[in-house]
Structures are given as C-alpha cells and as structure tokens.
NUTOR-670319 format. One record per residue (C-alpha): residue in one letter; z, y, x. Coordinates in steps of 0.02 Angstrom, whole numbers, padded with zeros to 5 digits, always signed. Example, Ala and Ser with C-alpha at 12.3 -4.5 7.8 and 13.67 -1.06 7.14 Angstrom:
BEGIN
A+00390-00225+00615 S+00357-00053+00684 
END
This chain:
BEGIN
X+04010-00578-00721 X+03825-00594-00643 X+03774-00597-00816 X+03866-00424-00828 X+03785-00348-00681 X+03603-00423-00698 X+03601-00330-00888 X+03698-00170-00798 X+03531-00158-00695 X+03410-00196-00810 X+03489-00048-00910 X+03473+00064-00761 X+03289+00054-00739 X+03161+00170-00784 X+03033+00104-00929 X+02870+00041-00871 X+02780+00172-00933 X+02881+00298-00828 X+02792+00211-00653 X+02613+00280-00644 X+02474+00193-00645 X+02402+00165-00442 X+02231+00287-00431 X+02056+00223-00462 X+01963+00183-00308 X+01815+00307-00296 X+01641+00210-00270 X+01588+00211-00096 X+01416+00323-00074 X+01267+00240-00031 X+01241+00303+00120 X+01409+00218+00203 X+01407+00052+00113 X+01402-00085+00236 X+01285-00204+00224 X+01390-00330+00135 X+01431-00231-00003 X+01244-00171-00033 X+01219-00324-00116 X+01013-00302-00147 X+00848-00213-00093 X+00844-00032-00102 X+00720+00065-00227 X+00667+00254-00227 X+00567+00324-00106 X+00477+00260+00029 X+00356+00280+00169 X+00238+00162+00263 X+00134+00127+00434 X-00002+00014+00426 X-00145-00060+00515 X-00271-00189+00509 X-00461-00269+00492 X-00591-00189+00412 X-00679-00388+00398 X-00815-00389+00261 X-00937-00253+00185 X-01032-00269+00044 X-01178-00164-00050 X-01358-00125-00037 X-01451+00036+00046 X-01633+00106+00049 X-01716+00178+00197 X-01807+00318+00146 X-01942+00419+00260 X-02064+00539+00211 X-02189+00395+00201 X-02118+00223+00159 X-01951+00163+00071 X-01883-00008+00081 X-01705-00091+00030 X-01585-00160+00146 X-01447-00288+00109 X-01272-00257+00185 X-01203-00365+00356 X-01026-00386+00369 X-00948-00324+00525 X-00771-00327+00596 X-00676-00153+00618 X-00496-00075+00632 X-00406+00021+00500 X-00236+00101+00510 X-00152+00218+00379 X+00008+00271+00310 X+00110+00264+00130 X+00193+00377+00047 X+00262+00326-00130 X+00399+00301-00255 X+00493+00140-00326 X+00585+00148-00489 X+00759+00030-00494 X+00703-00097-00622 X+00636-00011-00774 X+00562-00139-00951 X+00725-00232-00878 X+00764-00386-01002 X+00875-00546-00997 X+00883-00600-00815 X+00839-00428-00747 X+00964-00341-00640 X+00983-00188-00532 X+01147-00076-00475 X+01135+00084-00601 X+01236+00189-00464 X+01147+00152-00298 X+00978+00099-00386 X+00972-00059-00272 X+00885-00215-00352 X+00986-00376-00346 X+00885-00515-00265 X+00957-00661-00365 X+00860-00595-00531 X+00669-00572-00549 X+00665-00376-00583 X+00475-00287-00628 X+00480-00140-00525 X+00338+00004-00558 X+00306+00105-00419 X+00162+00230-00375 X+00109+00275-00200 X-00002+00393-00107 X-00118+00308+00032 X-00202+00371+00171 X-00309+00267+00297 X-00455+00289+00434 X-00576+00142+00465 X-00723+00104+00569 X-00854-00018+00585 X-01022-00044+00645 X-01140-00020+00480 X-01282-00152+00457 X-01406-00196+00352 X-01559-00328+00361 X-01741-00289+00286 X-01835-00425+00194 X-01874-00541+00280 X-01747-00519+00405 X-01867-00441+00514 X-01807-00261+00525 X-01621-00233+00535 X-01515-00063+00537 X-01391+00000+00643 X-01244+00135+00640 X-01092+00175+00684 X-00984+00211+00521 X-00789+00296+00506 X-00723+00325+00343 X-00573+00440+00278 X-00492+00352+00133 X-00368+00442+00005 X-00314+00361-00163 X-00144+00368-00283 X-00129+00197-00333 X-00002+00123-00470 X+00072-00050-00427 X+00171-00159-00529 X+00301-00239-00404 X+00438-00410-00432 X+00599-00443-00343 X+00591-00614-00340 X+00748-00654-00163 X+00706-00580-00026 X+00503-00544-00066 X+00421-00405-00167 X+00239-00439-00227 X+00142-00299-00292 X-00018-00281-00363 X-00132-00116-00409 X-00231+00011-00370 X-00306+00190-00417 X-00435+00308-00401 X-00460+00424-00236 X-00597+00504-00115 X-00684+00446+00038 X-00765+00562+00178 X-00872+00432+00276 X-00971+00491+00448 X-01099+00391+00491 X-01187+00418+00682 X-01316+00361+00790 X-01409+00260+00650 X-01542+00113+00737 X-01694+00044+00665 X-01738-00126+00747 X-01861-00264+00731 X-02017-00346+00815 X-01957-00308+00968 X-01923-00112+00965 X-01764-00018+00946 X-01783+00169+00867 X-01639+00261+00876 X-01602+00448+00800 X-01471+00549+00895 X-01362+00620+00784 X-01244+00618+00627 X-01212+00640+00439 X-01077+00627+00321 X-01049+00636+00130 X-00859+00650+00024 X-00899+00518-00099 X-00758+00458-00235 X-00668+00294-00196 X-00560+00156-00305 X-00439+00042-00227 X-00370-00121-00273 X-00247-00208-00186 X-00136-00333-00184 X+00033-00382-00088 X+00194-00441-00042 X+00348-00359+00052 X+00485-00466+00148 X+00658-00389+00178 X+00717-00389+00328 X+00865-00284+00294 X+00926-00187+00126 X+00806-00036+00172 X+00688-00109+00286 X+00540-00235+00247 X+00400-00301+00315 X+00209-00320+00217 X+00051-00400+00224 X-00093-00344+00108 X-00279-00354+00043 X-00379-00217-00020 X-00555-00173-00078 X-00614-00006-00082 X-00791+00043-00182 X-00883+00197-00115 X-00972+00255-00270 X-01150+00290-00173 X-01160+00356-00023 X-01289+00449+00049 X-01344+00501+00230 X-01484+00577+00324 X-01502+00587+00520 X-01688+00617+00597 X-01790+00647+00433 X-01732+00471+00366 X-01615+00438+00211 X-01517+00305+00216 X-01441+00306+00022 X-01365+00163-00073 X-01432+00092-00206 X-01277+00021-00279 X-01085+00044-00265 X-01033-00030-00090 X-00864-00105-00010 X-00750-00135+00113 X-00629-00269+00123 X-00459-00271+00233 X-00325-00358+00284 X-00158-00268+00316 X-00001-00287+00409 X+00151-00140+00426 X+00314-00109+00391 X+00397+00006+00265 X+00570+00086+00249 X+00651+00120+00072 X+00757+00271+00070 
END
C-alpha cells in the first residue's frame, strides 16, 4: 500500500525540467564591493602628493665677466621639494604563468607577481641654495636656486603582496630661477641684487616602491635624479653658465590613491 502511494506521487510531479533554473547573481560593481570581496590592489588611474629633500647636486659652471672666466665645481646643499602625480596603471598586461589580475574590476591579486606598465605625469617645485667652489677653494659662489620640474615618465611596476616597486623615467622641462647670486673669497663678499631664469629641458629617472595600505590607498617612498641639460644665467653683467649637464638628487615620501 505505501508502495502504492509513494509511486502515485512520484507520478504526480512535474518533470525536472518543468522547475526553472534559480537566476544568476549579477556581479557586484566595483564601487560597492566590500573590502573582503576586493580581493587585490586596484589599477587604473591615479593621483599623487609628494614631498621631500632636494640632498645632493651635481655639475660644473663657469663664471663669466666681461674680463675673466673661470670654472666652478658644484657643492651639494640640502633643500625641499614637493609635487604631485597624475598617471595611469594598466591591470597586468605581458601577463604569463603565475600572473593574475580580476578582468572585471581590473584589481591585481597580491598572491601572484603581476608586471604592471603604467605612465604618469609629474610635477614638482624645489629649492636649494646653489654653490660652487673655485680652484683652489679660494673663491666660492652663492645663490639662491628654485626650479619648476615637468616630465611624462614610463615606469614598469610588480605586484609582488602588498608592495609595488616601480622603476622609470622620461623626458620633460625645467624653468629654474636663480637670485641674489654671491661671489666670496679672501675675505670679501660681492653680491649682485637681482635675478635670472632660463626653461631648460629635463630627464628623470626614478625609482620606487608603493605599500598598500588599503585596496585603493598606498603609501611610497622614492629616489630620483633629474639632469638640467645646461643652464644658463646672468645677474649684474656676470654669466654664470654650465659647462656640463647638472643634477639634482631627491628623496621622496607621499601617498597615492588608485581610482
């Protein structure tokens, strides 16, 4: 009899195929994942603030007056620098065995190395007191120098856990002021009241690392050099002009959000 009525039932449902299916779960957006589902580092765009030391200059000038030229030999100085980034991150392109990244929200997965290229626009302002010793070291210049720095550098970045290391660089332009040049030695300080500048082209290398401190927000430390490809000023009827491409060198700390 249960026999009877269990087969009775069984008769009396609908096939399997007449049930349908339960609906596909739509992919949350980007924008409202929750940190535990964003498993990874964002890519994209970006923007940067940074600031820093403007520690070490390198290069050689001549003094130049309407009667005597001599060479002068580049003193390092300590300065400031601050700036700001502007640039562009693609999601893990030349990807190969081991490489990962999230094709829908473009965010890299930390567990895999992943090459990242990127390219960025940079803008920064230094200053530093500008010095340079005579032969001898009995003559020494003296000026106060502020520089304008543009470049568009391509970097080659790595996912490697929670850090990002970058290197690169590119080509750019400079606008450097230089004021109240000194001459001094044997006892005398000459001073010419006054100013120059000259837009000069620049290249940039530099080299990095960013640490994540959430999915979109990380923290970086970096050194650059900049060239200034020759220079050239002239305050009071004297020229100071280099004689051969000169540097700065800085050191870097800011923070960056990826959109």
């Amino acid at each position: 009899m249960v026999a009877l009525v269990g087969t009775a039932l069984a008769d009396s449902m609908p096939p399997a195929a007449a049930f349908p299916p339960p609906p596909a779960s739509a992919p949350t957006p980007r924008f409202l994942k929750s940190s535990a589902e964003a498993e990874g580092y964002a890519t994209g765009f970006e923007v940067a603030g940074f600031g820093g030391l403007d520690f070490a200059q390198n290069g050689g000038w001549d003094r130049q007056t309407n009667i005597t030229s001599a060479p002068y030999g580049s003193k390092s100085d300590t300065g400031w620098m601050e700036g700001v980034k502007l640039g562009y991150t693609w999601p893990g392109l030349f990807k190969g065995p081991g490489f990962s990244s999230d094709p829908v929200s473009g965010a890299v997965d930390g567990r895999h190395f992943t090459l990242l290229p990127s390219l960025e626009f940079e803008f920064f302002a230094f200053n530093h007191e500008q010095e340079g010793l005579g032969r001898g070291n009995v003559f020494a210049t003296s000026a106060d120098l502020t520089g304008y720095v543009f470049t568009l550098n391509p970097l080659m970045r790595a996912q490697i856990g929670i850090f990002r290391p970058y290197i690169g660089g590119g080509p750019g332009g400079a606008y450097l002021e230089r004021d109240n040049p000194r001459l001094i030695g044997l006892g005398h300080v000459s001073q010419a009241n006054g100013s120059d500048s000259d837009l000069v082209m620049a290249l940039q290398f530099e080299a990095g690392v960013d640490v994540f401190v959430t999915r979109n927000v990380s923290l970086f430390g970096e050194y650059k050099v900049v060239d200034f490809l020759y220079p050239s000023f002239n305050t009071g009827g004297v020229t100071y002009k280099s004689n051969q491409v000169v540097s700065d060198e800085f050191v870097t700390l800011g923070v960056r959000y990826h959109f």
